[in-house]
Each structure stands twice: as C-alpha cells, then as structure tokens.
C-alpha positions as CSV (number, residue, x, y, z in Angstrom):
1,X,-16.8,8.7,27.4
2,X,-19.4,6.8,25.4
3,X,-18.8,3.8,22.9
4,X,-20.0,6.5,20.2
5,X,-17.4,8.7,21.3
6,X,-14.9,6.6,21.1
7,X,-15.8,5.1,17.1
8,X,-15.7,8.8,16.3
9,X,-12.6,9.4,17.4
10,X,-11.0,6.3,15.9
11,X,-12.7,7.2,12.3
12,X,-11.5,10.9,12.5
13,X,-8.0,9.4,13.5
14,X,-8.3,7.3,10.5
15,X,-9.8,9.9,7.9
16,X,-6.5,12.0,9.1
17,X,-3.9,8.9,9.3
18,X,-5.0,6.1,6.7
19,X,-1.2,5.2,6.4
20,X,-1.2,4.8,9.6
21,X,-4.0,2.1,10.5
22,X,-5.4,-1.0,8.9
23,X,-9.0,-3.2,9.1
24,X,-7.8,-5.6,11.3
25,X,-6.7,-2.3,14.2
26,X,-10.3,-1.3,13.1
27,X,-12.1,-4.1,14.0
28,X,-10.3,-5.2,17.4
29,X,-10.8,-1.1,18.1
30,X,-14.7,-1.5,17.9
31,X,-14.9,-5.2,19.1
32,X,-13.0,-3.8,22.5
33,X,-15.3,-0.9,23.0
34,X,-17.9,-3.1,23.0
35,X,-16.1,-5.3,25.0
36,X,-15.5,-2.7,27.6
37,X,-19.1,-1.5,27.3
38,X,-20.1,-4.7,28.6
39,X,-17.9,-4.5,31.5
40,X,-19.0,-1.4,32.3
41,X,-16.6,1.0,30.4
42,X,-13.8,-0.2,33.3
43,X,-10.5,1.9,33.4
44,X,-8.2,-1.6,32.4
45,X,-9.7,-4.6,31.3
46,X,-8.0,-7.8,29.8
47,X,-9.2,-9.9,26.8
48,X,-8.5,-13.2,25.7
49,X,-6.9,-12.9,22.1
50,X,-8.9,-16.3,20.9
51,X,-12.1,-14.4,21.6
52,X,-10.9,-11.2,19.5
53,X,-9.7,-13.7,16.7
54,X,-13.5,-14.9,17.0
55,X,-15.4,-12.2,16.9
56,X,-13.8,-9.7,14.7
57,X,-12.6,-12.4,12.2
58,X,-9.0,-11.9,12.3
59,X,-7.5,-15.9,11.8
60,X,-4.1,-15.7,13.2
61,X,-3.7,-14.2,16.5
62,X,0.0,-12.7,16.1
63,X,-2.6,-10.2,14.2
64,X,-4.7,-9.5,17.4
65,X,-1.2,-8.6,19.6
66,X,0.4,-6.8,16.6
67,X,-2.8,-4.5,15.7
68,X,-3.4,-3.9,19.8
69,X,0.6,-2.8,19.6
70,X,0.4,-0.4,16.6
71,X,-2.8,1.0,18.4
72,X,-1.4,1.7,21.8
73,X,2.4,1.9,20.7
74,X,3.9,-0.5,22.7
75,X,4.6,-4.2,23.2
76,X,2.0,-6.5,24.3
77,X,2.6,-9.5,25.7
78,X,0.5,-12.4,26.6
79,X,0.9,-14.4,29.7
80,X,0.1,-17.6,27.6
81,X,2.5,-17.1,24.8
C-alpha cells in the first residue's frame, strides 16, 4: 500500500468520524507514513517520540503516546518512560 493510499484512507476515516480524531492523531498519522516510507514501508517499525514531537509540532510528548493510542486502540508504552 502506498503513502497516498494510506492519507486517503485516514482523511475518509476522518470525513466519516470527526468526533473521533484530532490534529495532533493527524499529524503523527502522516509524519509516520513518511517515516515508514523512508524505511521502506517495513511491516513494524519503532519511532522515537522526541523526533515525532519535532517534526509534527506536538510540544508535550504524553500527546505523541496518547494520539498513537487512540489511533491503534491500545496502550503504548515506551521503554524510556
């Protein structure tokens, strides 16, 4: 599945569920499909949640692991934390 394939589903998810998402599950969403597109769209990959606070603008990264939890609906946990 392509990176363009991916932001289309995520936007028709969000045109059908707007009470369900919010800008900051948006912009880790598209900051980790390009992520993964740079790995080489890799089945699991793991991403360091200072760099996701960096490039996507988010300030707190409590943010990053709740957004990443709505999104996959489960608990995240970080092996620094």
């Amino acid at each position: 599945m392509s990176g363009y394939e991916l932001s289309r589903q995520w936007f028709d998810f969000l045109f059908e569920n707007p009470d369900l998402t919010n800008v900051s599950q948006t912009a880790l969403y598209m900051w980790l499909i390009e992520l993964n597109n740079r790995k080489g769209f890799s089945e699991k990959f793991i991403f360091n949640t200072d760099d996701a606070c960096s490039y996507t603008g988010i300030k707190d990264r409590k943010t990053v692991w709740r957004s990443e939890e709505r999104r996959v609906g489960k608990e995240c946990r970080s092996r620094w934390s």
